[in-house]
C-alpha positions in Angstrom: 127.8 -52.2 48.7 124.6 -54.2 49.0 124.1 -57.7 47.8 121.6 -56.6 44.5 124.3 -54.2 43.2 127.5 -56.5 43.8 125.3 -59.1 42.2 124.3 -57.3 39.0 127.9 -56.0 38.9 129.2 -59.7 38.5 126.3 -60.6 36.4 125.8 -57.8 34.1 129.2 -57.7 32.7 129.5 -61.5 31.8 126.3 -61.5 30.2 127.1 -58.5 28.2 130.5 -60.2 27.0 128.7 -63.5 26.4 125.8 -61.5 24.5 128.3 -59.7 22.4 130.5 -62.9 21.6 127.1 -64.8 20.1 126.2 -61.8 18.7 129.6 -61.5 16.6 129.7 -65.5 15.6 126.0 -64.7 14.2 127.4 -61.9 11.6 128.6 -62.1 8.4 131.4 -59.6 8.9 133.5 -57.9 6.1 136.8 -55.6 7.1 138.0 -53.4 5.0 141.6 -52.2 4.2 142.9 -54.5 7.0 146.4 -54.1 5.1 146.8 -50.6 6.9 147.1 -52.1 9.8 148.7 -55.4 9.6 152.1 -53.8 7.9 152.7 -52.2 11.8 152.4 -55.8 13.7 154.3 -57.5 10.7 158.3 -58.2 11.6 160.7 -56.9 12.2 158.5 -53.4 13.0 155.9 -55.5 15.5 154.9 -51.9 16.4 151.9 -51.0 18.1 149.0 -48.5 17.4 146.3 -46.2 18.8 143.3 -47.3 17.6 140.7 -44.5 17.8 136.9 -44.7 17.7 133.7 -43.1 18.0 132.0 -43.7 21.5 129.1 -45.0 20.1 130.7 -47.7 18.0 132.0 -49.3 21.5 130.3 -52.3 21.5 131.8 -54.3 19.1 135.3 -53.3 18.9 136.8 -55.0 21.5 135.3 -58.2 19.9 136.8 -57.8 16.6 140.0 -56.6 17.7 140.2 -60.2 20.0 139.2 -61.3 16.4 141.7 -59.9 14.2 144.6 -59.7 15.9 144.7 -62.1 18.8 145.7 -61.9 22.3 148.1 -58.8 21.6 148.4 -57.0 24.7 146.0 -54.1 24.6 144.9 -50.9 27.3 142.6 -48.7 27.0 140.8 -45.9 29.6 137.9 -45.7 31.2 136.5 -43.6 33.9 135.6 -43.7 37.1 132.3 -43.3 36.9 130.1 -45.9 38.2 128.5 -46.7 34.9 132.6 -47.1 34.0 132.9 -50.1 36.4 130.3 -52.2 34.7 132.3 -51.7 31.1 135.2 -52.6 33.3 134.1 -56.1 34.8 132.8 -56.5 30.9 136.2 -55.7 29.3 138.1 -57.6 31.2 136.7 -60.9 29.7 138.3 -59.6 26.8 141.6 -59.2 28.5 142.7 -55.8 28.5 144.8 -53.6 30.8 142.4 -50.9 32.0 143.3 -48.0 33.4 140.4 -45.6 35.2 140.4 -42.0 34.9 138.7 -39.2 33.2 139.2 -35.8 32.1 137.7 -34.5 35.3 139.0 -37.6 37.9 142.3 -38.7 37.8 142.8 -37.8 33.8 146.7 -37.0 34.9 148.0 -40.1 36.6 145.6 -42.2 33.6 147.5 -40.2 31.1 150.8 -40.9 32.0 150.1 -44.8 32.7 148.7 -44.9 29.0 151.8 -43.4 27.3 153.8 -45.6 29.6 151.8 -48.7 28.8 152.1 -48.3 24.9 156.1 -47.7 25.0 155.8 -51.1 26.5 154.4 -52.1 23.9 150.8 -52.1 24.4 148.2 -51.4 21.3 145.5 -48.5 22.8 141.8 -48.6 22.1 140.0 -45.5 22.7 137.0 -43.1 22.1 138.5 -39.7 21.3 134.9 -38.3 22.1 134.3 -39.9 25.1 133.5 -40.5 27.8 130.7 -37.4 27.6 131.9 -36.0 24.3 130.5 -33.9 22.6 129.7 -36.4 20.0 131.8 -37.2 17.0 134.0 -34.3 18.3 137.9 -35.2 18.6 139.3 -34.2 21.7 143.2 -33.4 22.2 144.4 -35.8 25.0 144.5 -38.8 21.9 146.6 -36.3 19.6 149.4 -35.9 22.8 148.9 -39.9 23.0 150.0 -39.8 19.7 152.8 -37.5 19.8 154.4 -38.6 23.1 154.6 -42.1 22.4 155.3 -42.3 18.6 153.0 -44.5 17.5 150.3 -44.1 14.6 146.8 -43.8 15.1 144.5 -45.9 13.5 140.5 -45.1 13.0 138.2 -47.5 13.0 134.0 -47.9 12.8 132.0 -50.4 11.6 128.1 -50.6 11.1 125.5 -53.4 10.7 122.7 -54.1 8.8 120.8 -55.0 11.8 121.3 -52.3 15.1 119.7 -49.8 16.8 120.1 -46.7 18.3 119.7 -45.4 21.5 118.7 -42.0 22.8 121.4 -41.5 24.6 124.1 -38.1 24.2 126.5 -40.6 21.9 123.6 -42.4 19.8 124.9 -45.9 21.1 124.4 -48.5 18.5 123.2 -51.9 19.9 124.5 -54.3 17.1 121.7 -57.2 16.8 122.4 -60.6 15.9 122.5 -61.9 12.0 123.3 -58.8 10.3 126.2 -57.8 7.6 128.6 -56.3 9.5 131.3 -54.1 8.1 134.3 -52.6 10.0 136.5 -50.3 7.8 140.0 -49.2 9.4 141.6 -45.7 8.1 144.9 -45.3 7.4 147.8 -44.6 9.8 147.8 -40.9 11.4 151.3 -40.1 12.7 151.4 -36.7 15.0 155.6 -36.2 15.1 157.8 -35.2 18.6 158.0 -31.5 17.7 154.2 -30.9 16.5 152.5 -27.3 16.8 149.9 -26.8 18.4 148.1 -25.3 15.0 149.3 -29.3 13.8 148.1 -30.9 16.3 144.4 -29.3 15.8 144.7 -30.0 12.2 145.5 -33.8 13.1 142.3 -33.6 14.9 140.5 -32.5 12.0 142.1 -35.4 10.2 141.0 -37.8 12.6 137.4 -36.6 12.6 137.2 -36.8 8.7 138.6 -40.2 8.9 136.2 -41.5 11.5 133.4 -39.9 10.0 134.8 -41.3 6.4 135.0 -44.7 7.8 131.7 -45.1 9.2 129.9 -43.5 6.0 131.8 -46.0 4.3 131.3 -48.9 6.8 127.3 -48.4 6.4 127.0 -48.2 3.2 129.1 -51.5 2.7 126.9 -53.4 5.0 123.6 -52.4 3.1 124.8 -53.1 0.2 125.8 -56.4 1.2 122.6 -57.0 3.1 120.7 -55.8 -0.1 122.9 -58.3 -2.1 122.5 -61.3 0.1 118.4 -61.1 0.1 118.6 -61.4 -3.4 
């Protein structure tokens, strides 16, 4: 590796977490139906979850997860992909357990670590359109998450009154600094042990409406907040 790239792979990373930190303390942030969640952590449960969104909404998550729920222990995937190691070095300032692997590279062994990492006990984050999607297109490996380890799935997006997006095959949205932000969280998906395969696809379709709910909701909060607060 030569010096410029092991330097930007240090650099990059921290200045991406530090960006998105001061970018998050700027916001006036609103969460909606938090209660969905929080009954799962509460005792004597202290279960865990998959929490499921879109790619392009993976800036900010890892931020307000650290946010709203602590220093849980949390893993999530990402590939191996060299653009995968820079979101790596970044994540790990969050403190996660990654694992790397991909539908195409080492998607088995990554598989089986994440369903052994959340019977641990581990809370999942994870795109279920990623990492090349199609876009806003739930793919199956988060259903079988779902149904080998137990645990509910819970969708989450958010938007802001101040972002962009980039042309890029997700639509990445670059969340600016002093906006209304508003993350919604859906409620609890459950796939059982002995789901069909004709239930598992219709879990999928749940999961999409959800996501797609969510973030319809989630803009339309933080404009109307925005609106509100210019008054």
């Amino acid at each position: 590796m030569r010096l410029t790239e092991k330097l930007l792979l240090n650099l990059i990373p921290w200045a991406g977490y530090l960006l998105i930190t001061l970018i998050g303390a700027s916001q006036r942030t609103r969460v909606v139906n938090l209660q969905a969640v929080r009954h799962i952590f509460a005792p004597p449960r202290r279960g865990c979850a998959i929490f499921a969104f879109w790619h392009n909404r993976l800036m900010m998550i890892p931020y307000v997860y650290r946010r709203l729920f602590g220093m849980k222990d949390i893993v999530t995937l990402i590939s191996l992909s060299k653009d995968g190691e820079y979101f790596v070095r970044a994540l790990k300032f969050f403190r996660p357990f990654v694992i790397r692997g991909s539908s195409t590279r080492g998607g088995s062994a990554a598989f089986k670590a994440l369903v052994r990492r959340i019977k641990e006990g581990m809370d999942c984050i994870i795109t279920p359109d990623g990492p090349r999607g199609p876009r806003y297109v739930v793919q199956p490996g988060i259903i079988a998450l779902a149904r080998l380890t137990g645990v509910p799935i819970i969708p989450v997006s958010y938007w802001s009154s101040r972002s962009r997006t980039l042309r890029t095959w997700d639509g990445f949205i670059v969340t600016l600094p002093f906006g209304t932000t508003t993350y919604v969280f859906g409620n609890p998906l459950y796939c059982p042990a002995n789901a069909t395969e004709s239930e598992m696809a219709a879990l999928a379709d749940s999961l999409r409406e959800a996501l797609l709910g969510a973030s319809r909701s989630a803009k339309h909060a933080s404009a109307k907040s925005a609106r509100s607060a210019s008054v």
